[in-house]
C-alpha positions as CSV (number, residue, x, y, z in Angstrom):
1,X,56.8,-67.2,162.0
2,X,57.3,-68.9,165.7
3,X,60.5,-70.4,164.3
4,X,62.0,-67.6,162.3
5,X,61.6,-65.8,165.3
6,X,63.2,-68.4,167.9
7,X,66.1,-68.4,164.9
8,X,66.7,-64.8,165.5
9,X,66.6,-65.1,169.1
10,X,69.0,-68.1,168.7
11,X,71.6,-65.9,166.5
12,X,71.5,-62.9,168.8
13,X,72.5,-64.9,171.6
14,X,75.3,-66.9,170.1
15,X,76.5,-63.2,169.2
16,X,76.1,-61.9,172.1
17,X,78.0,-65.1,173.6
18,X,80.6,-64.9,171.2
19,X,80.9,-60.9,171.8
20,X,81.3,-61.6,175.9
21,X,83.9,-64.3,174.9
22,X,86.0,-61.7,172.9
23,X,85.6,-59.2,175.4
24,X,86.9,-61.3,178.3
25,X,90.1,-62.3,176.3
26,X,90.6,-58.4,176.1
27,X,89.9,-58.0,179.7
28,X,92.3,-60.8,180.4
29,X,94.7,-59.8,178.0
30,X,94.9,-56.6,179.2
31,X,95.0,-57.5,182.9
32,X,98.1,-59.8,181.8
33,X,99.6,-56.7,180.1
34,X,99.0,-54.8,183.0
35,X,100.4,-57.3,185.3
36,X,103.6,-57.6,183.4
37,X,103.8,-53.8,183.6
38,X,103.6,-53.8,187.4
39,X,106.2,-56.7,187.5
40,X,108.7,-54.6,185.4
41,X,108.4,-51.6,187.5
42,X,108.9,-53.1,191.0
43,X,112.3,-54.8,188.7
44,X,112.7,-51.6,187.8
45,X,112.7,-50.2,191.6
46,X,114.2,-52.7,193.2
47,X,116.9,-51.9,190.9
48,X,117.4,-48.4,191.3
49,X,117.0,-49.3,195.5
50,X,119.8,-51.2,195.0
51,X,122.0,-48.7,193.8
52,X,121.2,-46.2,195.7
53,X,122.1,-47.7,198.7
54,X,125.2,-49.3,197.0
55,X,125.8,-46.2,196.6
56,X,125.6,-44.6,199.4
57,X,127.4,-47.1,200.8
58,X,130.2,-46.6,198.8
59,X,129.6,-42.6,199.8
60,X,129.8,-43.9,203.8
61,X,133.3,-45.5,203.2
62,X,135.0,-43.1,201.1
63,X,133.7,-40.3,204.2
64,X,135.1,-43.0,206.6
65,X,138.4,-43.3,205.1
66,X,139.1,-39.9,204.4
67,X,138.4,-39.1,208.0
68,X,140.6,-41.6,209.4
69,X,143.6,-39.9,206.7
70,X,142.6,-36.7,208.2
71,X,142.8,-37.7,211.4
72,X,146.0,-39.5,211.0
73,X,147.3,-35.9,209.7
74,X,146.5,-34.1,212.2
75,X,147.7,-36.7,214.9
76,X,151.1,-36.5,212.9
77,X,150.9,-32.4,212.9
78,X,150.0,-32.8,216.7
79,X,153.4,-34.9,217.3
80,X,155.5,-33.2,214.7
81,X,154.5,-29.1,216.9
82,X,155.2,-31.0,220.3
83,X,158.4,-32.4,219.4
84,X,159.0,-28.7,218.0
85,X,158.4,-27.5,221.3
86,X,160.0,-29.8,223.4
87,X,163.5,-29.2,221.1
């Protein structure tokens, strides 16, 4: 009786071991999955960082260049009303 007993006993705990095995696989599974998932959303917003500011730089040259045409406009306007006036 002592030994079916200590059998029992002996069988639960390999099933228990073997169920605390599987289960830290899933933890660590998981944790890798959710690792990977933080990795591809910094990629993710490093990427769209990137842009953005490639983009507004692209915005701060175009602004740039069209102020300097405008400029150069008006400096020609300037020149073109004075020599007008001084005709």
């Amino acid at each position: 009786m002592n030994d079916d007993r200590q059998e029992v006993d002996e069988a639960i705990t390999k099933k228990f071991q073997a169920e605390l095995v599987n289960l830290r696989e899933i933890v660590d599974q998981e944790r890798n999955e959710r690792e990977e998932s933080e990795r591809t959303i910094q990629d993710m917003l490093r990427s769209v960082f990137t842009k953005v500011k490639e983009d507004i730089e692209l915005e701060r040259q175009n602004r740039e260049e069209t102020e300097e045409t405008l400029m150069a406009l008006l400096n020609e306007t300037c020149q073109k009303v004075n020599d007008a006036g001084n005709i």
